[in-house]
C-alpha positions in Angstrom: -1.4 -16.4 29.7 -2.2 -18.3 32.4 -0.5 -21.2 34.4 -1.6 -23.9 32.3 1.4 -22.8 30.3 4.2 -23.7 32.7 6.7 -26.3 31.3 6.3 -29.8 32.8 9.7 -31.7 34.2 10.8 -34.0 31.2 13.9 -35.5 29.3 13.6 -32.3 27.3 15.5 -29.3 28.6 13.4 -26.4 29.4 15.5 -23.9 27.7 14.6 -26.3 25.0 11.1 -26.5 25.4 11.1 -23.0 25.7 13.2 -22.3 22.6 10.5 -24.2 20.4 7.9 -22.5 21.9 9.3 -18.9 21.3 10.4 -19.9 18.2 7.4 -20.5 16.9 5.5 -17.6 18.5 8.4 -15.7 16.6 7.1 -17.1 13.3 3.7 -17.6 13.3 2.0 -15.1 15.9 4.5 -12.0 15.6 5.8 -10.0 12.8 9.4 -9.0 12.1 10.0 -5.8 14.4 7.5 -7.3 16.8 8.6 -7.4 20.4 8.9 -10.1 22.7 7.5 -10.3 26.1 10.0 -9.7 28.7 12.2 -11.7 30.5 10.0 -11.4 33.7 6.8 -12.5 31.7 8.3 -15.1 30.2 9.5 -16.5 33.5 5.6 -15.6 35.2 3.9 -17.7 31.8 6.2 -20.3 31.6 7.4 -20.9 35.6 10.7 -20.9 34.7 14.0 -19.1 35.8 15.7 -16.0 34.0 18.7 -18.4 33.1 16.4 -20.3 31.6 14.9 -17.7 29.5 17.9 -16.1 28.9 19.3 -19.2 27.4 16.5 -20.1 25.0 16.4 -16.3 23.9 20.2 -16.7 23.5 20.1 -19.4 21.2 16.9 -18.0 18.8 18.9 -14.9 18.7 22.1 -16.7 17.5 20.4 -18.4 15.4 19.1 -15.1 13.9 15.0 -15.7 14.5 15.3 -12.7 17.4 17.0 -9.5 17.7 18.5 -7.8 20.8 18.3 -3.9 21.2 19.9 -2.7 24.3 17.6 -0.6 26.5 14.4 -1.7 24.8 14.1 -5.3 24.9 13.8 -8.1 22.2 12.3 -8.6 19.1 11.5 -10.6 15.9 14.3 -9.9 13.3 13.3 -8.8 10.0 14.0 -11.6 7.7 16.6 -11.4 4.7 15.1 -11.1 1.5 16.4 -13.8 -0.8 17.0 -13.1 -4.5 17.5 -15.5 -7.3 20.1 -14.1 -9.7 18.1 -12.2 -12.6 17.3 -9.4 -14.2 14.5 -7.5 -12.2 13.8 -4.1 -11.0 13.9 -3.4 -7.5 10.6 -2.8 -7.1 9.6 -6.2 -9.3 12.0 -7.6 -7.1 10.4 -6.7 -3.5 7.2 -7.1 -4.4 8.0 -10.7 -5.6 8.7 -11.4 -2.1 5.9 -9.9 -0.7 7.6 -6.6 0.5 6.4 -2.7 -0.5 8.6 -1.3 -2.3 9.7 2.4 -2.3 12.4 4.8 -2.9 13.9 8.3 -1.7 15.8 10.6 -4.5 19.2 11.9 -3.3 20.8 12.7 -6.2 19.7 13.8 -9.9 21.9 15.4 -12.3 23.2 15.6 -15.7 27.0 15.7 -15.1 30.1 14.6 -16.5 31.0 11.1 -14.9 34.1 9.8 -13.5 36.4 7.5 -15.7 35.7 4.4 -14.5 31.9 5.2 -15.9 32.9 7.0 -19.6 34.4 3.6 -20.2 31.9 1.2 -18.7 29.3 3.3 -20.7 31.3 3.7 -24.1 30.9 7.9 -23.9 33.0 10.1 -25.4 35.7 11.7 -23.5 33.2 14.9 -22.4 30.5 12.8 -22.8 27.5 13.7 -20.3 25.7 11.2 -18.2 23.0 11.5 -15.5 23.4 10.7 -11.9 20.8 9.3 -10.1 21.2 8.3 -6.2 18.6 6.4 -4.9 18.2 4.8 -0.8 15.8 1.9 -1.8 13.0 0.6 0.9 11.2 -2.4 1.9 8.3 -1.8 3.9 9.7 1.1 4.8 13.0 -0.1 6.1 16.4 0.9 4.2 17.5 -1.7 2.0 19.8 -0.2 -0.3 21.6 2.8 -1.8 22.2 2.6 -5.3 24.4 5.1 -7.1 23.6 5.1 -11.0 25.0 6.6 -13.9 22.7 6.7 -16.8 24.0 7.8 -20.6 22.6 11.2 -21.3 22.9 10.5 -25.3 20.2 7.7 -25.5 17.7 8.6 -22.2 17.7 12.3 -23.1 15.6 14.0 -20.5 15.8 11.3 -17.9 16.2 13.4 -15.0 12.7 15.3 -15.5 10.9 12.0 -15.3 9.4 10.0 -12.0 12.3 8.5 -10.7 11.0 7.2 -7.6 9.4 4.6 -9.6 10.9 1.7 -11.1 13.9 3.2 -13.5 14.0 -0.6 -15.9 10.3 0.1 -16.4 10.6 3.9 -17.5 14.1 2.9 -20.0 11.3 0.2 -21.4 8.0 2.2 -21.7 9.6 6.1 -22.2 12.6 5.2 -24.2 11.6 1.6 -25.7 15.4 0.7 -24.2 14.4 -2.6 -22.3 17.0 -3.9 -20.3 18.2 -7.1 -21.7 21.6 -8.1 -20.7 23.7 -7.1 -17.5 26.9 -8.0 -16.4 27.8 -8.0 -12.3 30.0 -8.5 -9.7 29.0 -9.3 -6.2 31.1 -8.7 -2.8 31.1 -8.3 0.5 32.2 -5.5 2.5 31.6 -2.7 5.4 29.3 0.3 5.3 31.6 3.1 6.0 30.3 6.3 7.9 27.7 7.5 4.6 26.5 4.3 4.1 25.6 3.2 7.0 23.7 6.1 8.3 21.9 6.1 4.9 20.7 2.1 5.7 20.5 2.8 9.5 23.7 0.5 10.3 26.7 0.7 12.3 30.2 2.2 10.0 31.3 -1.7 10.3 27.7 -3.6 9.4 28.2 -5.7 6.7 27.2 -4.9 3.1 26.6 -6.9 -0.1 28.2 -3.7 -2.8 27.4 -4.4 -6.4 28.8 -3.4 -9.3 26.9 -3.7 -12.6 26.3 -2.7 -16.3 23.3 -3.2 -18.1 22.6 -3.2 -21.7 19.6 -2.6 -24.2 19.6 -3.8 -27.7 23.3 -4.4 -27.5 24.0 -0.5 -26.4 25.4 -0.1 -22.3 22.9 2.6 -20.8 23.7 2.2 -16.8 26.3 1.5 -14.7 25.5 1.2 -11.4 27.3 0.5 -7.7 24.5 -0.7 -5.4 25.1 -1.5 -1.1 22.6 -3.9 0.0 22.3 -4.6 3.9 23.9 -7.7 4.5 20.9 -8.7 7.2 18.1 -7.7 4.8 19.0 -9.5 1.9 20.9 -12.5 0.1 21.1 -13.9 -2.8 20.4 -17.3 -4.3 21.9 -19.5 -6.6 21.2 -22.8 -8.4 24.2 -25.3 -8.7 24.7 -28.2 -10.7 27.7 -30.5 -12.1 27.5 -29.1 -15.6 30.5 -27.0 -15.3 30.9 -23.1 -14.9 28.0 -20.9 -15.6 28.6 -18.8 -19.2 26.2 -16.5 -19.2 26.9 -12.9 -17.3 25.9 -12.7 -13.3 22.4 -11.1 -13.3 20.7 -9.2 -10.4 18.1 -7.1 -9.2 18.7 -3.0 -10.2 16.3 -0.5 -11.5 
């Protein structure tokens, strides 16, 4: 950089001219996880003070475009993923929004679920179920954990297939069981201890927990709690004046 670069003396603030500058070196020049140049760069490119910096790099970081990590300096935050409310796998899903997809196994079993689970999936009173626990990535940065309970009786064998892959694709093309229907809550929460070291958050980061059931030819084959990082991801939804929405919540899974 060189001193062509210093801000002139105008109406507009520095810390203003600064912030638009940054801002878009933040969005069109660096990636998320990128870092910034320091404080005493910024001031050596730009002739300014370290108030001035300070201030402009306050404000992009309030507004969420730059993250602070103490002792290493400041960089481009990683940008929430935004989902429309549908029925998706997760790794449809990512990929949709230009993001790799992939997926670390932490629990498979066939094992008698809790009560909450026998109901939501119609089983028997011993009926068996398998339990899959997934942490789900994007671009190789935690995004989720999803703790699933599949119904043994029609996905027999499901815990000797792939199950780092997409799990809606393997119910459609192994067992011809389609997901075609779901019904979910959304809310917001903490992390807790497990949680959070699984995403790579604080205990008391915010989470996005869901908690769905999803159907196939009229029969409930998953129920599923998912915790989504609350700075990765949001969802979106459509509104209109037509009155309330009939049709089940719908969301990414699988």
């Amino acid at each position: 950089m060189t001193e062509s670069l210093h801000l002139a003396n105008s109406v507009v603030p520095k810390h203003q001219q600064l912030r638009t500058i940054l801002a878009e070196l933040a969005t069109t020049h660096l990636r998320p996880g990128d870092m910034l140049p320091s404080e005493r760069q910024l001031c050596a490119d730009y002739g300014v003070s370290r108030i001035t910096v300070r201030e402009a790099v306050g404000q992009l970081v309030s507004d969420g475009l730059l993250v602070r990590t103490q002792g290493k300096g400041t960089f481009v935050a990683h940008r929430p993923a935004r989902s429309s409310l549908h029925i998706a796998s997760f790794h449809e899903d990512m990929r949709r929004m230009g993001m790799e997809p992939s997926t670390v196994v932490l629990t498979a079993a066939r094992v008698t679920p809790p009560a909450p689970t026998v109901e939501r999936l119609r089983l028997p009173p011993q009926g068996a179920a398998y339990h899959v626990r997934r942490l789900r990535l994007a671009d190789r940065v935690p995004m989720s954990v999803d703790d699933a309970w599949y119904s043994a009786e029609l996905l027999p064998g499901l815990d000797r297939l792939d199950l780092q892959a997409s799990l809606y694709d393997t119910l459609a093309r192994h067992y011809g069981r389609p997901i075609d229907h779901a019904e979910q809550t959304v809310s917001a929460g903490l992390a807790g201890e497990e949680i959070g070291r699984l995403l790579g958050i604080p205990a008391s980061g915010p989470v996005l927990r869901f908690d769905r059931v999803s159907y196939s030819r009229g029969d409930a084959v998953e129920h599923a709690r998912s915790w989504y990082r609350a700075d990765r991801y949001e969802l979106f939804m459509s509104l209109d004046t037509s009155g309330p929405v009939s049709e089940p919540v719908r969301g990414v899974a699988g």
